[in-house]
C-alpha positions as CSV (number, residue, x, y, z in Angstrom):
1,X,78.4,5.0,-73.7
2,X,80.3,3.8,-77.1
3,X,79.0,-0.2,-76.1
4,X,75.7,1.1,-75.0
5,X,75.0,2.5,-78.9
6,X,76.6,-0.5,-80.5
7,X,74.3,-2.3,-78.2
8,X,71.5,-0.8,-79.3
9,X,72.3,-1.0,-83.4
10,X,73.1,-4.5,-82.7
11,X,69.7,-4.9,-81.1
12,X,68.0,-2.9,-83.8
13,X,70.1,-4.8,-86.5
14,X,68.6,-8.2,-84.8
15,X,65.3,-7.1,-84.4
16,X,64.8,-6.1,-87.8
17,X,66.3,-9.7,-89.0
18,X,63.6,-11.2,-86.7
19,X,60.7,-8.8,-88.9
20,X,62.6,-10.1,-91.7
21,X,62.5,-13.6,-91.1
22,X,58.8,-13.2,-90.0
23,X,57.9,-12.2,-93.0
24,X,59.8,-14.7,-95.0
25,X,57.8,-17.9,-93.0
26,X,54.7,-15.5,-93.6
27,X,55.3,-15.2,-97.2
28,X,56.2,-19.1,-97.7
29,X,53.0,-19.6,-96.2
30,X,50.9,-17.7,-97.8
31,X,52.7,-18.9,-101.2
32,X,52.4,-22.6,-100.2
33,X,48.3,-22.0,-99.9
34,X,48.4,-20.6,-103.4
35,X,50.1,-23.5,-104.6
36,X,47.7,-25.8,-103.0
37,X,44.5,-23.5,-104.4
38,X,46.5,-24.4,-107.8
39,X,46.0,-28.2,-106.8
40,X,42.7,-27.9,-106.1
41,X,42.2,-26.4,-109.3
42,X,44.4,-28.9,-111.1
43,X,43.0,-31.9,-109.3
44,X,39.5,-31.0,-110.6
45,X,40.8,-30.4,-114.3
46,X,41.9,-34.0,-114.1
47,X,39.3,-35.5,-112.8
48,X,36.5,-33.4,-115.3
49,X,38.9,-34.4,-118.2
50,X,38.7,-38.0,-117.2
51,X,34.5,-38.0,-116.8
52,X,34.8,-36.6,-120.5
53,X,37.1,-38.7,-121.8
54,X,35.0,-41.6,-120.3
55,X,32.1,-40.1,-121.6
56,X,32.9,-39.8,-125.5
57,X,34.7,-43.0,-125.5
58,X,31.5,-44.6,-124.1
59,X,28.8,-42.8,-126.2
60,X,31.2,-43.2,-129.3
61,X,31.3,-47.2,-129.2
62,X,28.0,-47.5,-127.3
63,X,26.9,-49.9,-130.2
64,X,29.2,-52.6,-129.1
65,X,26.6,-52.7,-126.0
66,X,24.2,-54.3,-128.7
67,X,26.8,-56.9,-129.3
68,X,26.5,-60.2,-127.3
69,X,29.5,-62.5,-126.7
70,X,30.1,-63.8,-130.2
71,X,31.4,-67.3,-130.6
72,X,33.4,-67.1,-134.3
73,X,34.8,-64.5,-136.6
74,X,31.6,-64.2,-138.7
75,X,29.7,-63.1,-135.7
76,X,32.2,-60.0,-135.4
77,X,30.6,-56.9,-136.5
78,X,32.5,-54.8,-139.0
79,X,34.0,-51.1,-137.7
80,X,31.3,-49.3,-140.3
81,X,28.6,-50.8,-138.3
82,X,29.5,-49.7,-135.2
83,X,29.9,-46.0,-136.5
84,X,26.5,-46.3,-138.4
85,X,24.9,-47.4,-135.0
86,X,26.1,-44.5,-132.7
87,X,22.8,-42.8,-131.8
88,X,21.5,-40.0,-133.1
89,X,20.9,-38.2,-130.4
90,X,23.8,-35.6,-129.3
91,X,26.1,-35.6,-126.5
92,X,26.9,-32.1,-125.6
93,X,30.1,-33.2,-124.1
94,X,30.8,-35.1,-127.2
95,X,31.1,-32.7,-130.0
96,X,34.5,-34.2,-131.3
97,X,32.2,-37.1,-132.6
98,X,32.1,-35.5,-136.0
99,X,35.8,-34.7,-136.3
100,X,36.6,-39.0,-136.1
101,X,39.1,-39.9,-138.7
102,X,37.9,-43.8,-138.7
103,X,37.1,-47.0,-136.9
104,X,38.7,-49.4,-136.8
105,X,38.5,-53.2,-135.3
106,X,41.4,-55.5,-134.2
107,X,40.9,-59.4,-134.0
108,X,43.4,-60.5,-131.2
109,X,43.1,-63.9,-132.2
110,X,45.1,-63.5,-135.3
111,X,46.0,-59.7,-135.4
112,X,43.7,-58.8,-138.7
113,X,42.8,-55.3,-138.4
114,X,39.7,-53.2,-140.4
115,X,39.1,-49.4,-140.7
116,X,36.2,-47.7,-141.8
117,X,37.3,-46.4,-145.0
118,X,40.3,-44.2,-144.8
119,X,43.5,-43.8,-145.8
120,X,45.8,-45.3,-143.4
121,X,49.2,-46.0,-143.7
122,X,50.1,-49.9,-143.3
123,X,52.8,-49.6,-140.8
124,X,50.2,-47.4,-138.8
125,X,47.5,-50.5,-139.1
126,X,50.5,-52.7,-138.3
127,X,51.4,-50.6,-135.2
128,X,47.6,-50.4,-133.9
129,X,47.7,-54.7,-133.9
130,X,50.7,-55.0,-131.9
131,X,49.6,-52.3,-129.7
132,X,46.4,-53.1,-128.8
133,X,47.0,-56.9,-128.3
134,X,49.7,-56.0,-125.4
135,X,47.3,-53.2,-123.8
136,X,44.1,-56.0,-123.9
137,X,46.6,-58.3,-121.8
138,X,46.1,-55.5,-119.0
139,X,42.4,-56.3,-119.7
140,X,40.4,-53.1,-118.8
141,X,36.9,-52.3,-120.0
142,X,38.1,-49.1,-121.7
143,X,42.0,-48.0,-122.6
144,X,42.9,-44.9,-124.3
145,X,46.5,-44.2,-125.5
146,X,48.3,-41.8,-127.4
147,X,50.9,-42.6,-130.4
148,X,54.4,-42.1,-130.5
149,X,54.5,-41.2,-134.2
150,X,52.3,-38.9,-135.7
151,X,50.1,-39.8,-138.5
152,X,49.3,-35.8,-140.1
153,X,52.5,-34.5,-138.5
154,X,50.3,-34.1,-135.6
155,X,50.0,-36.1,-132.3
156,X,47.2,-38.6,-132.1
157,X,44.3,-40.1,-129.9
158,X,43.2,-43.9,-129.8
159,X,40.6,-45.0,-128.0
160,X,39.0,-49.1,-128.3
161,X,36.6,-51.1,-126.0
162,X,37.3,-54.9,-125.7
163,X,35.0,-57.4,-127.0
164,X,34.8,-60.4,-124.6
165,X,33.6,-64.2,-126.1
166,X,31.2,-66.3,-123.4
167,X,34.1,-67.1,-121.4
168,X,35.2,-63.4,-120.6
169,X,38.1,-63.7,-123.0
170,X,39.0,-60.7,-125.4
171,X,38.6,-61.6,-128.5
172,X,38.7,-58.4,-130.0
173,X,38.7,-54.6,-130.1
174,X,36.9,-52.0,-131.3
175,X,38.0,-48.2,-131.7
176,X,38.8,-44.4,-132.9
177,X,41.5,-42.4,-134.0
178,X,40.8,-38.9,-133.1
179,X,43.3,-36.0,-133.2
180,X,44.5,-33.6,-130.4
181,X,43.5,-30.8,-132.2
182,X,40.0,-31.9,-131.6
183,X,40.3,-33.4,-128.4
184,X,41.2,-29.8,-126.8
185,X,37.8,-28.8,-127.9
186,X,36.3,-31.2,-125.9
187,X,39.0,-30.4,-122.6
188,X,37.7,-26.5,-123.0
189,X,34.7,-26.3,-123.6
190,X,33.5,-29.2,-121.3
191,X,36.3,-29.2,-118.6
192,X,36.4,-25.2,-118.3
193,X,33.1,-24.4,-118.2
194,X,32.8,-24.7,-114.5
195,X,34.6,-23.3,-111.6
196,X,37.9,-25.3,-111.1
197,X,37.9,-23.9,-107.6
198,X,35.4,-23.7,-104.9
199,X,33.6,-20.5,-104.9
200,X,34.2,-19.9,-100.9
201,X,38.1,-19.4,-102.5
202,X,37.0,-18.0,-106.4
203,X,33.7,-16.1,-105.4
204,X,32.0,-15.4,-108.8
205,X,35.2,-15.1,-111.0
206,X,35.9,-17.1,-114.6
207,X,38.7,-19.4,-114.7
208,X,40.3,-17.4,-117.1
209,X,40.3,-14.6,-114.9
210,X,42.1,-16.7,-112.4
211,X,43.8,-19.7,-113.8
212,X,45.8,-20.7,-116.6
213,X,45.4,-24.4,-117.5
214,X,47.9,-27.0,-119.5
215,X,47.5,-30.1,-120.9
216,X,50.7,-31.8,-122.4
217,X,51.4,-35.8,-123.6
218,X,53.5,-37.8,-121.7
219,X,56.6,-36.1,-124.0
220,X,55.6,-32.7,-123.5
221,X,53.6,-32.2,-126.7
222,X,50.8,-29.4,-126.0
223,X,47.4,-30.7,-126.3
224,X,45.2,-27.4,-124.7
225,X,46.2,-24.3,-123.5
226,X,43.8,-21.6,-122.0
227,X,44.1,-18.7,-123.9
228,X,45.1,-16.0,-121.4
229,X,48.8,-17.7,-120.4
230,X,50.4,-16.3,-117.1
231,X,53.7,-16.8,-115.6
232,X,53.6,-20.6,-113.6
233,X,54.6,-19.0,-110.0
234,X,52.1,-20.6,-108.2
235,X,51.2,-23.5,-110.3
236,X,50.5,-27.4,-109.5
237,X,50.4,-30.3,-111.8
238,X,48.3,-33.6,-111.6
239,X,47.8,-36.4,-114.4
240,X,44.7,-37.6,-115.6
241,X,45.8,-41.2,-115.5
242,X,47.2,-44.3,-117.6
243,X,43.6,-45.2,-118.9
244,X,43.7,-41.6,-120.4
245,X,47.1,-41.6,-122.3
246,X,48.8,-39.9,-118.9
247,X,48.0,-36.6,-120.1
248,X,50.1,-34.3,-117.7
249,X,47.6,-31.2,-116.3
250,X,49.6,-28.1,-115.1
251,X,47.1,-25.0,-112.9
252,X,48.7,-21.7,-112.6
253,X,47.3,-19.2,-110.5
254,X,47.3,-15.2,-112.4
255,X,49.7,-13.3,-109.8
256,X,47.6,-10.7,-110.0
257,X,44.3,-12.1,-108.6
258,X,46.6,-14.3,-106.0
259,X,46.4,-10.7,-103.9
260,X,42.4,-11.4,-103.7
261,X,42.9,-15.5,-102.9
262,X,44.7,-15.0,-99.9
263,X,43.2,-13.3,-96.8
264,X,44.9,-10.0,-96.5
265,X,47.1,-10.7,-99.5
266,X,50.4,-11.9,-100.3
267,X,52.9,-10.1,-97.2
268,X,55.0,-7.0,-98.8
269,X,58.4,-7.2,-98.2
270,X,59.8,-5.2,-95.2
271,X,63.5,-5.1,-96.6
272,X,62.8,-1.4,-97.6
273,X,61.1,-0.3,-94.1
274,X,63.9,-2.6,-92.4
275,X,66.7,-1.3,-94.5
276,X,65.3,2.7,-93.9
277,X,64.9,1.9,-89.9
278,X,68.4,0.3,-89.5
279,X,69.9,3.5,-91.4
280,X,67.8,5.8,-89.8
281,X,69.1,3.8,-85.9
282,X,72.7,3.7,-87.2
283,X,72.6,7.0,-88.0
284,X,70.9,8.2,-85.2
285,X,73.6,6.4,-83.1
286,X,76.9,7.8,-85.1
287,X,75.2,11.4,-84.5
288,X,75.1,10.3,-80.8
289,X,78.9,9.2,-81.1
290,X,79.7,12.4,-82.8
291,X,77.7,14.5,-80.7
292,X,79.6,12.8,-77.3
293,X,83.1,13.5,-79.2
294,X,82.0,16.9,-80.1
295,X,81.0,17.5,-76.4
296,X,83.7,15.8,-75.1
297,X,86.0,17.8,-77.7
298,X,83.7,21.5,-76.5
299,X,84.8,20.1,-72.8
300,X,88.5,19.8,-73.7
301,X,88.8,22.6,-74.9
302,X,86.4,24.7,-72.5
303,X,88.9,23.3,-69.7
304,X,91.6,24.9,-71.9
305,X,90.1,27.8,-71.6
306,X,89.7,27.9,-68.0
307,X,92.9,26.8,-67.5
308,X,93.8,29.5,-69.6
309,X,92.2,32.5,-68.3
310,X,93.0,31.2,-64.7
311,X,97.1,31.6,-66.0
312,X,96.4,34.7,-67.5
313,X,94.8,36.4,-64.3
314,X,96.9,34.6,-62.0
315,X,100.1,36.6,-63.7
316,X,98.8,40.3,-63.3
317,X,97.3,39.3,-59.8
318,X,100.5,38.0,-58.0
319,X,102.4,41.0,-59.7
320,X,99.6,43.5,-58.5
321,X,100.0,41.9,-55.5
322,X,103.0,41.3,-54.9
323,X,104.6,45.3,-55.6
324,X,101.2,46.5,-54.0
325,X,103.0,44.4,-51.0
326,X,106.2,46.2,-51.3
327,X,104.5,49.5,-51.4
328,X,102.1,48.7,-48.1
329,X,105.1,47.7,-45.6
330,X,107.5,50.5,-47.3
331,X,110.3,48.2,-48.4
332,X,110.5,50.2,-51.6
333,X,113.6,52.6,-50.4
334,X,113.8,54.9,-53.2
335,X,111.5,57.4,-54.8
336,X,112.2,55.3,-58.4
337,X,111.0,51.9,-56.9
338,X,108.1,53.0,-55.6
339,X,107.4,54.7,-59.8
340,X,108.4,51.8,-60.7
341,X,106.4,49.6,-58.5
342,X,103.2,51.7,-59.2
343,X,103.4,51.5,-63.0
344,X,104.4,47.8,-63.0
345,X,100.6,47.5,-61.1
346,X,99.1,49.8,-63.5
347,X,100.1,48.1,-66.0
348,X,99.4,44.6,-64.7
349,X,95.8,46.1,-63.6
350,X,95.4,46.9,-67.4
351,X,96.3,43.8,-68.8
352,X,93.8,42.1,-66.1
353,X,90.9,44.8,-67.3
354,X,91.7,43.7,-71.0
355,X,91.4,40.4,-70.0
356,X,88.2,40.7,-68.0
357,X,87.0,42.6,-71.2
358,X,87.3,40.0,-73.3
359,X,85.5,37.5,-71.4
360,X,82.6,40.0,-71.1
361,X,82.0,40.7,-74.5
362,X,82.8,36.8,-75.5
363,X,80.1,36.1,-73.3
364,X,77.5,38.8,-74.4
365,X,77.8,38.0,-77.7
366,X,77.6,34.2,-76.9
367,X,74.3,34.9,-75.7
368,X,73.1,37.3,-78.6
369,X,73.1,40.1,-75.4
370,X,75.8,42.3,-77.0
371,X,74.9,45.5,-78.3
372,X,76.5,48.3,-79.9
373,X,76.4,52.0,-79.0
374,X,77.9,54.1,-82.3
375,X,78.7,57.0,-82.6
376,X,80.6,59.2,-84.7
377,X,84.3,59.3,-83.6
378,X,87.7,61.1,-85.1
379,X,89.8,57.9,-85.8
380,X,93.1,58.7,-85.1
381,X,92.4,60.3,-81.4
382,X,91.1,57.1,-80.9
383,X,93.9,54.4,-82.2
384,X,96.2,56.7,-80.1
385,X,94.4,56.2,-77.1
386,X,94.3,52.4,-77.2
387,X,98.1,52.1,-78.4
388,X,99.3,54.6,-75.8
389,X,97.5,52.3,-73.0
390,X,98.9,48.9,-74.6
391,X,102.4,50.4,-74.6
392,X,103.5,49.4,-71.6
393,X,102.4,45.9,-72.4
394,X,104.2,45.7,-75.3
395,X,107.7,47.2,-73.7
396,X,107.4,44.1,-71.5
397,X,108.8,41.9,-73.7
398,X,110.7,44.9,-75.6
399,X,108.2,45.0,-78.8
400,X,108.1,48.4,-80.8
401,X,104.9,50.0,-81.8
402,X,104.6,51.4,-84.6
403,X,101.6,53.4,-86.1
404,X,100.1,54.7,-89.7
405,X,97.2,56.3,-89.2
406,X,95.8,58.2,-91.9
407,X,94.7,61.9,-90.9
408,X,90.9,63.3,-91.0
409,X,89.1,59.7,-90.9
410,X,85.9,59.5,-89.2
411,X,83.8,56.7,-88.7
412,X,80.5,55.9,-86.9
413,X,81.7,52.7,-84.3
414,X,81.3,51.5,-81.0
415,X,84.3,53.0,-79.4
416,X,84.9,50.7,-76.6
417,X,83.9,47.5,-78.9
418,X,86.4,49.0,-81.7
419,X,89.2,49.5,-79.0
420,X,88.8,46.0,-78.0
421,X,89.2,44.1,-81.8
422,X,92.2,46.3,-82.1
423,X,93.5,45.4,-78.7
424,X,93.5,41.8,-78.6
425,X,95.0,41.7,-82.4
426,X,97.8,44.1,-80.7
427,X,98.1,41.7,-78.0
428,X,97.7,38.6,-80.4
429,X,100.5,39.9,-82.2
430,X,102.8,41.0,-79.5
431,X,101.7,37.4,-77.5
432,X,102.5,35.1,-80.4
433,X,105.4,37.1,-82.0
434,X,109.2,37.1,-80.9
435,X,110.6,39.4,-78.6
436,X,112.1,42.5,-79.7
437,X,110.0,42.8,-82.8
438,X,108.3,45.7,-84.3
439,X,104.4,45.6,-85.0
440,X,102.8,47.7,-87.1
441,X,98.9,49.5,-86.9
442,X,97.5,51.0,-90.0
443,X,94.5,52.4,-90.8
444,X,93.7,53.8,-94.0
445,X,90.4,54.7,-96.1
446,X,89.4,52.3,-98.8
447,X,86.4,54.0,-100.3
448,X,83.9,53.9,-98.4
449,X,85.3,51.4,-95.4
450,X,87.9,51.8,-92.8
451,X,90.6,49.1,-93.1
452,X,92.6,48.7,-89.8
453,X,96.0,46.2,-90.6
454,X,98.2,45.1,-87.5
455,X,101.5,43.6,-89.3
456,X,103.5,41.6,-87.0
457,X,106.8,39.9,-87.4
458,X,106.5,36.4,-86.0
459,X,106.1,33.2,-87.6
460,X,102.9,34.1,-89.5
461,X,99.6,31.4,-90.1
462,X,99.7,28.6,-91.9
463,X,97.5,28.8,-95.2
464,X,95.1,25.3,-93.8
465,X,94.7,27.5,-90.1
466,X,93.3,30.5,-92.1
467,X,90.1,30.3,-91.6
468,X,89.9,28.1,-88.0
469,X,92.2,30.4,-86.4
470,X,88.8,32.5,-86.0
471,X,87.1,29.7,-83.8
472,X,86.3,30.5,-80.6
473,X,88.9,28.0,-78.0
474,X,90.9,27.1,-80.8
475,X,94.5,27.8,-80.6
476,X,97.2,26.6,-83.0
477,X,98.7,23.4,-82.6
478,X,102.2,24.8,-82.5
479,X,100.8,27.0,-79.8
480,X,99.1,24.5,-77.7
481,X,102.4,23.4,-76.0
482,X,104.1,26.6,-75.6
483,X,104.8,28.8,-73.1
484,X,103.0,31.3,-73.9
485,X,99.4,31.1,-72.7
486,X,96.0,32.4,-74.1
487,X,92.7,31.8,-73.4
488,X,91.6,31.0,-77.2
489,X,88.7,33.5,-77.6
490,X,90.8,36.7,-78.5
491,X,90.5,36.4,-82.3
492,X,86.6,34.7,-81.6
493,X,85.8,38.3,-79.9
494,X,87.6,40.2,-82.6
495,X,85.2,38.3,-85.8
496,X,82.0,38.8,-83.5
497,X,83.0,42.4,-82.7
498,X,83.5,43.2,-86.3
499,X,80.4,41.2,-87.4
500,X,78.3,43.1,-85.5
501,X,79.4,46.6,-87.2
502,X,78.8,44.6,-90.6
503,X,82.6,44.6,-91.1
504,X,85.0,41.8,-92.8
505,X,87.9,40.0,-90.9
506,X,90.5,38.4,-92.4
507,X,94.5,37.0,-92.2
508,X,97.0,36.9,-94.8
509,X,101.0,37.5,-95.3
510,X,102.7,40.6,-93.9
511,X,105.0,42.0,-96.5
512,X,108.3,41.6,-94.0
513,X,107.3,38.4,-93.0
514,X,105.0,37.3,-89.9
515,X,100.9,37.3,-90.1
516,X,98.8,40.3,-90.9
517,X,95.3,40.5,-89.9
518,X,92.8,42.9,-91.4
519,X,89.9,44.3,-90.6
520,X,87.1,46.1,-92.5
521,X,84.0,48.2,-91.5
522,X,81.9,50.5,-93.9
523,X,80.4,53.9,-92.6
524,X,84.0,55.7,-93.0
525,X,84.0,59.2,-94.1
526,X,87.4,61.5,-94.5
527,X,86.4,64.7,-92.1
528,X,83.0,64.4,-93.6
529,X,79.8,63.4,-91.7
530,X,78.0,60.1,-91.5
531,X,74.5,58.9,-92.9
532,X,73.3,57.5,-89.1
533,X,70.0,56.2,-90.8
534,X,72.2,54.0,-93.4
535,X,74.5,52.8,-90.0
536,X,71.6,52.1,-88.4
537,X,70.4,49.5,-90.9
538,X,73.6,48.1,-91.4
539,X,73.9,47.4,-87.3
540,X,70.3,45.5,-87.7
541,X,71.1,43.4,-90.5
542,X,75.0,42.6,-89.1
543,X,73.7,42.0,-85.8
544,X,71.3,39.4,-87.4
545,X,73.6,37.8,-89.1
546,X,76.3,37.9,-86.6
547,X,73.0,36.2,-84.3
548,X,72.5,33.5,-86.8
């Protein structure tokens, strides 16, 4: 049974590493399409930011279109002309036209370079030169580059067209120095003014609402940012190309509207769930393993018991049975072994009707059957009674009874239920105690309650076996192995008993040594009479209790 629930936790453990893994591949996949929406969206940037770029670097030296293949340095027209020429007409992609610092020309024959007029550094013009005439030895029609060293403290844009003599040489160039502070103008307004994804994935939302787009140099300096930034979890980055100064473009999905971008959202994690349904199977299974040790335990000790009571009944049988023997073929000679004979199997029969009692009312009140029939009773008739019929037990094994009972008591009880607690405490203490002791029954009036003691001289309870001495099958461990034998419910019936009259039971220290066991019920009166109504509704509300 053991390997059949560590099985099944094992299975359950395995089962909910499988969900677990599930939802890990699910996850990566769904994160992995994010990432690629992110590409789409940062593919698109790129390629809008290079149709722009194209564009103002085309409408802004669109004059040199006018200019046929010169054949000498005269025939070269000066950088002012070019920016005089540029049409009037607007491009509305090309606001940035107005924010140009200068023109400027470069003769790659000889490196002489000319600028609109502006203040430019020399080691800047110097720079441009060298530049330029290794870039035209790549020969495009249009280059665009960005410089190392900024000119304001701030990073810079070049752009130049080549200028080609008859033979398709380059003979010179022609171009702009704008500033990324006014380039990112151009990348948001233009660039971000359309969906960067398709609207089958984006519906009808903004990019801002979605994205978060960055453009950075080659060395990391920012060139645009959008203006709603969100973390870069699902992000993708593209270039917009040599020809365009390798601006680096990084798309960056919001977290937030991810949920809406894949089809069901992004998979929530089942660790919780997982972690709540392995608990809630290992603890299921340890109260199965505790339950099977607890029945096993209830087994033990129910065969105990059996065992017990069998021992107990076998005694006073084979003595009944044996002098009832003796009697019936008449080998009992003399007058004094045939009294002798017949009280030995009286008082055998007693001990066998005691026992039988027990069992009875263990049972009844087991079953919440048990129910008590009170009555108002003198007290010390009573106690007299039950010690006088337990004497002979007790002179079995030599023990002297010995009684202080206080005169006048009356109490409403159960007689026959009150004879039985004070019973098997007699026999508890006469059972468990040595021979040739002395026990002692008191009963006394405490107010408003009748306290029954039973002192004993053996070797008392230990302090840690107070309070399970009470249980029902339970016997102490230095008992367990001893001769003497017990059934284990004597005490269980003498709590329930006592319960059910709304009384108090309890074991302490007898003064002479050995244990003494209390007991406590109210409804006592000295020679006085007894409110039955008040009884009555203290018997409901014990025998409730004592039920639950």
């Amino acid at each position: 049974m053991y390997i059949l629930l560590l099985l099944t936790i094992a299975l359950s453990a395995a089962l909910a590493y499988q969900a677990q893994d599930a939802y890990r591949s699910h996850r990566a996949t769904a994160e992995s399409t994010l990432r690629d929406y992110a590409g789409i969206a940062a593919w698109e940037y790129t390629r809008r930011a290079r149709v722009a770029l194209t564009g103002l670097i085309e409408y802004a030296l669109w004059p040199l279109e006018k200019v046929s293949a010169p054949t000498g340095r005269e025939h070269l027209p000066l950088p002012a002309w070019v920016q005089a020429t540029v049409p009037e007409w607007k491009c509305p992609a090309c606001p940035q036209l107005d924010d140009i610092a200068f023109y400027f020309s470069v003769d790659l024959r000889d490196g002489a370079v000319q600028t609109t007029p502006c203040d430019v550094p020399t080691w800047f013009l110097s720079w441009l030169a060298d530049t330029v005439k290794v870039l035209a030895q790549k020969a495009p029609r249009y280059y665009s580059t960005m410089l190392a060293g900024p000119i304001t403290g701030r990073s810079d844009v070049v752009a130049f067209q080549l200028v080609r003599d008859a033979l398709g040489e380059p003979i010179a160039a022609y171009g702009f120095h704008l500033e990324f502070d006014d380039l990112a103008g151009l990348l948001a307004k233009w660039v971000m003014k359309q969906p960067l994804l398709p609207p089958a994935i984006a519906g009808d939302q903004p990019n801002d609402s979605l994205l978060y787009v960055k453009v950075v140099t080659a060395d990391g300096r920012k060139v645009y940012a959008s203006p709603v930034s969100y973390p870069e979890r699902f992000a993708a980055r593209d270039t917009v190309g040599q020809l365009y100064g390798d601006l680096a473009v990084t798309a960056s999905l919001r977290p937030e509207a991810a949920e809406a971008l894949v089809i069901g959202g992004l998979p929530r994690s089942r660790v919780p769930l997982l972690i709540g349904l392995l608990l809630l199977t290992t603890s299921v299974g340890v109260a199965t393993i505790v339950q099977l040790r607890r029945e096993r335990e209830l087994a033990r000790l129910r065969d105990d018991f059996v065992s017990g009571v069998s021992h107990e009944l076998r005694t006073p049988l084979a003595q009944i049975r044996m002098f009832a023997e003796l009697l019936d073929t008449g080998r009992l000679r003399t007058d004094d072994e045939r009294v002798r004979s017949t009280k030995i199997i009286n008082q055998e029969a007693r001990r066998l009707t005691h026992l039988v009692e027990n069992v009875l009312h263990f049972s009844r009140v087991r079953r919440g059957t048990a129910r008590l029939s009170r009555e108002e009773i003198d007290l010390g008739p009573l106690l007299d009674e039950i010690v006088e019929g337990f004497r002979p037990l007790a002179n079995a094994r030599k023990v002297e009874l010995r009684t202080e009972i206080d005169e006048g008591i009356c109490v409403s009880v159960d007689g026959g239920a009150l004879g039985q607690v004070v019973l098997n405490l007699l026999d508890n203490a006469v059972k468990y105690g040595p021979v040739g002791q002395t026990v002692t029954l008191r009963a006394t009036l405490v107010g408003d309650r009748l306290r029954i003691t039973i002192d004993d001289q053996g070797p008392g309870i230990p302090q840690s076996d107070r309070i399970r001495v009470w249980d029902a099958y339970r016997r102490l461990e230095r008992d367990v192995n001893a001769a003497v034998g017990g059934s284990g419910i004597g005490l269980a019936v003498v709590q329930e008993l006592v319960a059910l009259h709304g009384g108090t039971t309890e074991v302490g220290d007898a003064p002479n040594g050995g244990a003494r066991f209390v007991v406590e019920i109210r409804g006592a009166r000295r020679g006085g009479a007894v409110d039955d109504d008040a009884l009555a509704a203290d018997d409901a509300a014990a025998g409730e209790e004592a039920r639950t």
